[in-house]
C-alpha positions in Angstrom: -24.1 19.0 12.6 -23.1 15.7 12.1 -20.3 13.0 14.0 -18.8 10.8 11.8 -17.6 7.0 12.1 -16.4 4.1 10.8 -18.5 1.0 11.0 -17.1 -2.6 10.9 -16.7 -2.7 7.0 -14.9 0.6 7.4 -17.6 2.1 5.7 -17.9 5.9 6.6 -21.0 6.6 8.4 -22.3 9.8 10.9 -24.7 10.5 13.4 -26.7 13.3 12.8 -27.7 16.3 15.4 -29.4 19.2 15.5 -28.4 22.2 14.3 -26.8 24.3 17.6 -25.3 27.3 17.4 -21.6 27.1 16.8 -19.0 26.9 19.5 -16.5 30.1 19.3 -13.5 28.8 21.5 -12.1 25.6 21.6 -13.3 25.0 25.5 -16.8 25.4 24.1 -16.5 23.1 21.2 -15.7 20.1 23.4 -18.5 20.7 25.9 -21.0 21.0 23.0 -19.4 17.5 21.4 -19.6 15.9 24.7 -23.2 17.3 25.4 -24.3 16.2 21.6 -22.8 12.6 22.7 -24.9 12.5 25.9 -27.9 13.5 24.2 -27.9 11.1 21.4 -25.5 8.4 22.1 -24.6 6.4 19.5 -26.6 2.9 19.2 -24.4 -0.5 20.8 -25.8 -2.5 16.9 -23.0 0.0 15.4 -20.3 -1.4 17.6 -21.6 -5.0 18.5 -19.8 -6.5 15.6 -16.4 -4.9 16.2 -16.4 -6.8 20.0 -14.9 -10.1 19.6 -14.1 -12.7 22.8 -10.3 -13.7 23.4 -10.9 -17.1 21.5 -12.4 -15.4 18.1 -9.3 -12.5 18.4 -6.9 -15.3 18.5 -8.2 -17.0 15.9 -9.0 -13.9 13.9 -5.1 -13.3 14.1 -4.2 -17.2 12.8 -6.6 -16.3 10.1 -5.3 -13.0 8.9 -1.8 -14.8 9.0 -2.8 -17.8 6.8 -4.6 -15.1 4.9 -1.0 -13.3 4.9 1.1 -16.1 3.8 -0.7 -17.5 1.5 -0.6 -13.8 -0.5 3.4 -14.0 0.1 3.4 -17.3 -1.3 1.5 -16.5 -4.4 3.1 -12.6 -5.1 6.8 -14.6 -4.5 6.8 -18.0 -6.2 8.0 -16.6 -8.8 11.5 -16.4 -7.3 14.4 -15.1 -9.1 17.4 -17.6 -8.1 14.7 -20.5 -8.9 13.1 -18.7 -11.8 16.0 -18.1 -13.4 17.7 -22.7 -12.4 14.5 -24.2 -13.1 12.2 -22.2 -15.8 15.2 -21.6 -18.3 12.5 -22.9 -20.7 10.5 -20.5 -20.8 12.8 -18.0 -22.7 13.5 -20.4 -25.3 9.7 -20.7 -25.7 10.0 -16.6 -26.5 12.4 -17.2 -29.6 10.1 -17.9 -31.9 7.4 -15.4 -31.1 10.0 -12.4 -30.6 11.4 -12.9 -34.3 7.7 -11.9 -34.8 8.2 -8.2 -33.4 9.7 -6.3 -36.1 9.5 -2.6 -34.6 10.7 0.8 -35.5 13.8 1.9 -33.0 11.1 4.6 -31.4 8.2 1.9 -30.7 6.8 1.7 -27.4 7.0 -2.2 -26.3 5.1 -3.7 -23.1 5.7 -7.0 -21.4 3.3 -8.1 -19.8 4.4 -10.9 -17.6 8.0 -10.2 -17.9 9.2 -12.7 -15.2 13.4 -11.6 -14.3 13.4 -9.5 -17.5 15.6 -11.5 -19.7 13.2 -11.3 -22.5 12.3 -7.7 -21.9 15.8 -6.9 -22.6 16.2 -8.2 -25.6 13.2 -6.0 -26.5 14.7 -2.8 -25.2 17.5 -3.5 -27.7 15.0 -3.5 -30.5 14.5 -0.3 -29.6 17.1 2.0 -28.7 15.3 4.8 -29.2 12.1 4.1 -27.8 10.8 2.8 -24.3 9.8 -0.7 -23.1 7.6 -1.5 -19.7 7.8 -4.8 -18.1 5.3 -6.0 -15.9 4.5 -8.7 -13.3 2.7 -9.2 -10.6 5.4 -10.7 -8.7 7.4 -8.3 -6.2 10.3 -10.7 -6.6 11.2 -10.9 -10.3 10.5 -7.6 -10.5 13.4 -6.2 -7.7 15.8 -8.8 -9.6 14.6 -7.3 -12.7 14.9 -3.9 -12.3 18.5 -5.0 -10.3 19.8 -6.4 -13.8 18.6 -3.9 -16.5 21.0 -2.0 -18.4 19.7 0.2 -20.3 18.2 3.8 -19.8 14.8 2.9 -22.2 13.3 0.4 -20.1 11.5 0.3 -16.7 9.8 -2.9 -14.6 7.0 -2.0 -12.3 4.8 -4.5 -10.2 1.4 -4.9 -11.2 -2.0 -6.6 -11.6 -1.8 -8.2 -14.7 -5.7 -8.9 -14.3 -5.8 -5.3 -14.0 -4.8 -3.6 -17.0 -7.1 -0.8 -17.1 -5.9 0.6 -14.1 -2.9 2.8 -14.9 0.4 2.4 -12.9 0.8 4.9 -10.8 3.6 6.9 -12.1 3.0 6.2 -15.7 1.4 9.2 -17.4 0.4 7.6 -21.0 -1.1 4.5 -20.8 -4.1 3.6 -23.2 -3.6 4.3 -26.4 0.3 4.6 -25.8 1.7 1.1 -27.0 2.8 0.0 -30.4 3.1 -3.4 -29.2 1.7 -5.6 -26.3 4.2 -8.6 -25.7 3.6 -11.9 -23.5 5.3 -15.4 -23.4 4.4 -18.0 -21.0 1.8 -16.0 -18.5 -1.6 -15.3 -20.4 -3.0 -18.8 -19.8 -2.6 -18.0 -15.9 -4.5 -14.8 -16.0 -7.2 -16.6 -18.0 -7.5 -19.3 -15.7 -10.1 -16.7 -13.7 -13.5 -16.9 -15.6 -14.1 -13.1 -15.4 -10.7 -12.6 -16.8 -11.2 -13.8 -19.9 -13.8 -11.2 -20.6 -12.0 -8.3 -19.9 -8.0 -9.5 -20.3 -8.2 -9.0 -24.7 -10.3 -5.9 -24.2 -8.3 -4.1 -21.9 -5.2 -4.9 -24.2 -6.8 -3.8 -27.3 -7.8 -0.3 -25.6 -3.5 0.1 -24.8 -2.6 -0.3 -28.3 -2.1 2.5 -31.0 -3.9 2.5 -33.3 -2.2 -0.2 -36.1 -0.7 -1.5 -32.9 0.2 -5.0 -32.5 -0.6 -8.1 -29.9 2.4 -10.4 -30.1 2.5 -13.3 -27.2 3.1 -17.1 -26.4 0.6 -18.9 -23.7 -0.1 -22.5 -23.0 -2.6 -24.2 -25.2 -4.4 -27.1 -25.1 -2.4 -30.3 -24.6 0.2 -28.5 -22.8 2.8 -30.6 -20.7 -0.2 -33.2 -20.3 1.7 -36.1 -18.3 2.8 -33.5 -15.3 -0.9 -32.6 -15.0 -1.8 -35.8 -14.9 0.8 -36.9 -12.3 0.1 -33.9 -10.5 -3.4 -34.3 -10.4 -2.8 -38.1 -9.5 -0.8 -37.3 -6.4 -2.9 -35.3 -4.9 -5.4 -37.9 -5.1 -3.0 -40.4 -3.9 -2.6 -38.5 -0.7 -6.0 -37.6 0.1 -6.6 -34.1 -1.5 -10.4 -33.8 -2.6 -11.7 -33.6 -6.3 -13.0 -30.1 -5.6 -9.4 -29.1 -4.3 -7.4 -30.7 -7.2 -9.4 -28.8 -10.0 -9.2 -25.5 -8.0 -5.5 -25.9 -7.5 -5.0 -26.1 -11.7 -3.8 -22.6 -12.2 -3.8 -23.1 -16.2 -6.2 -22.3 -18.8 -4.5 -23.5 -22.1 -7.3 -23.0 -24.7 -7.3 -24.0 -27.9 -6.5 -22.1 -31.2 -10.5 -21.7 -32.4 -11.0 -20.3 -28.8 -8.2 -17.5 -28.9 -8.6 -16.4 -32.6 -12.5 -16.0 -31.3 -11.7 -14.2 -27.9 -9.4 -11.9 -29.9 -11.9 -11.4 -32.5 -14.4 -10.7 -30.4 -12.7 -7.3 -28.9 -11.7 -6.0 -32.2 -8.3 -7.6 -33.1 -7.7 -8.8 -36.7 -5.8 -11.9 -36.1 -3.1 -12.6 -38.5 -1.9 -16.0 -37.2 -2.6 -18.0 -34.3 -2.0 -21.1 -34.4 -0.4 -24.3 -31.9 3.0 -25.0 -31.2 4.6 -28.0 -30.1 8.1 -28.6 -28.5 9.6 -31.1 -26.0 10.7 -29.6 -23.3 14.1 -31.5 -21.6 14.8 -31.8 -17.7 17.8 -33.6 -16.7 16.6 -35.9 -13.7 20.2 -35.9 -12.1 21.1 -32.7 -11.1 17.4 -31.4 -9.5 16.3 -29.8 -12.5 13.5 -31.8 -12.6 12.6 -31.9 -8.6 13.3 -27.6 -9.2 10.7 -27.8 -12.0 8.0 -30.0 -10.5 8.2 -27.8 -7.2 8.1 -24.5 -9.5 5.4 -25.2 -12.0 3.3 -27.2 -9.8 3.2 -25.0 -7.0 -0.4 -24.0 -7.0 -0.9 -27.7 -6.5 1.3 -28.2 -3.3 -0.3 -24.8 -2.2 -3.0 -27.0 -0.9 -0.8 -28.6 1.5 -0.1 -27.2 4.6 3.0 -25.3 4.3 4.1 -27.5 8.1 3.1 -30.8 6.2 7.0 -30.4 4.5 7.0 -34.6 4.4 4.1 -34.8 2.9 4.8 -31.8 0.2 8.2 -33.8 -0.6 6.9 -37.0 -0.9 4.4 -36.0 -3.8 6.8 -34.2 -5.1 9.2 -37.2 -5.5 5.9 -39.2 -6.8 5.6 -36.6 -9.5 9.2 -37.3 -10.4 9.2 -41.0 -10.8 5.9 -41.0 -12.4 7.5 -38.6 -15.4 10.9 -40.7 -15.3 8.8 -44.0 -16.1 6.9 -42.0 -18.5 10.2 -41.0 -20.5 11.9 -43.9 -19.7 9.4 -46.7 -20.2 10.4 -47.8 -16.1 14.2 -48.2 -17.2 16.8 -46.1 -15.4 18.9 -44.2 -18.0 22.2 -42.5 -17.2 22.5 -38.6 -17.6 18.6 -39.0 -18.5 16.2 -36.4 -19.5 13.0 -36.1 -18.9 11.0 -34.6 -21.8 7.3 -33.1 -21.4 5.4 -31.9 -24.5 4.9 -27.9 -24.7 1.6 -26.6 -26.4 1.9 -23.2 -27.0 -0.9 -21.3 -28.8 
């Protein structure tokens, strides 16, 4: 006989008695509980750890809410109203690699990273006849997503993106079930974990059919290299430590050698990879720019304390006039852009 519990890492655990003869009634299997607790109470090291004082439950609870909001921040960042004002880029970045999906009209398409699903809709009208997933990791897009799709073929479902083996939950075919994996402007965050990168390209290869295609956009090296810079800069203006600033770069933009060798390495036959470049433009008058900065240099204002709002603002305004000067050469310009070169690999 055995009584069963949960220690303090909610790992199950039992005590175990000696065999007795079984109770027949309910009255007689409480007593014999209650008797097998007196005679071998369980030991005070298996509940120590769950007794805290006042001080370390209050500041157990300011923890779990940091813990909390920081999650939020990440899983929501992404938001759709701002997504859709400041990152307009990014689906002209997916012009040129979506004339390179040619499918039949019953392929099976995934997005991975499909943001507010304006690119994933243009892939479910490639094919009317088939089905097309789009998938992010942020709750956000994905309700404004699914809000805005039209058509029947074509779904949006919140997930892991560093988790591709594991199947969605109410997704019956998944590896072996795609005749093409698509991505624009996401796999460079997903790489920026080292242990990613081992597993990212593999996990992909096992969706594909086989004769299934890869087709996707990411940052590459030399991408938008003056806002890193002046993002990097500010946060050593204002006293953030080295250690902080590198952690808080949430890009890996590898170069072409490296991809065609990761992809290689998992069994793709590359047909092309190669680098892209294209200015990107941000008017500096209307809050474009200020709506971009905040946007893709959020991992780096994470670091601030979400109370420290001055301090947040003013780096953001250094970033700004740091990237006017750039483009500008220090003169003020009217109806100005700011322009910021794009790798893409």
């Amino acid at each position: 006989m055995s009584f069963h519990y949960h220690d303090e890492k909610d790992h199950l655990g039992e005590w175990q008695f000696d065999d007795l003869p079984s109770p027949t009634t309910p009255e007689e299997q409480d007593k014999t509980h209650w008797r097998r607790l007196v005679e071998h109470p369980p030991r005070w090291d298996s509940f120590r750890n769950r007794i805290m004082t006042d001080a370390e439950a209050a500041q157990k609870v300011r923890d779990d809410a940091a813990a909390a909001a920081a999650k939020h921040r990440r899983k929501n960042r992404w938001n759709s109203k701002y997504y859709s004002r400041d990152l307009t880029h990014i689906c002209g970045l997916a012009g040129p690699v979506m004339d390179l999906i040619n499918p039949q009209p019953t392929d099976t398409i995934l997005d991975v990273g499909c943001g507010d699903g304006s690119v994933t809709i243009a892939l479910a009208n490639k094919v009317p006849n088939g089905f097309v997933v789009g998938l992010d990791d942020s709750y956000a897009t994905i309700e404004h997503a699914q809000y805005r799709s039209p058509y029947g073929n074509l779904t949006f479902i919140e997930h892991d993106l560093s988790r591709l083996e594991e199947t969605p939950g109410y997704l019956i075919r998944w590896e072996g079930s795609w005749d093409w994996v698509f991505s624009k402007s996401t796999l460079h965050r997903v790489l920026r974990n080292p242990e990613n990168r081992t597993f990212l390209f593999e996990n992909i290869h096992r969706l594909l059919k086989p004769g299934g295609r890869l087709v996707f956009e990411c940052g590459a090296a030399g991408t938008i290299p003056e806002a890193v810079t002046a993002l990097t800069a500010a946060m050593a203006v204002y006293g953030v430590s080295s250690d902080e600033r590198r952690d808080a770069n949430p890009w890996f933009c590898p170069s072409p050698d490296w991809m065609r060798e990761a992809l290689e390495a998992v069994g793709f036959d590359v047909l092309e990879c190669r680098t892209h470049h294209e200015p990107m433009k941000v008017s500096m008058h209307d809050g474009s720019l200020e709506g971009w900065v905040r946007k893709m240099g959020s991992d780096f204002l994470d670091v601030i304390e979400p109370e420290e709002v001055q301090r947040r603002d003013e780096i953001v305004k250094w970033v700004c006039d740091v990237l006017n000067d750039i483009e500008s050469g220090g003169e003020e310009e009217e109806g100005g852009c700011t322009e910021c070169d794009s790798a893409d690999v």
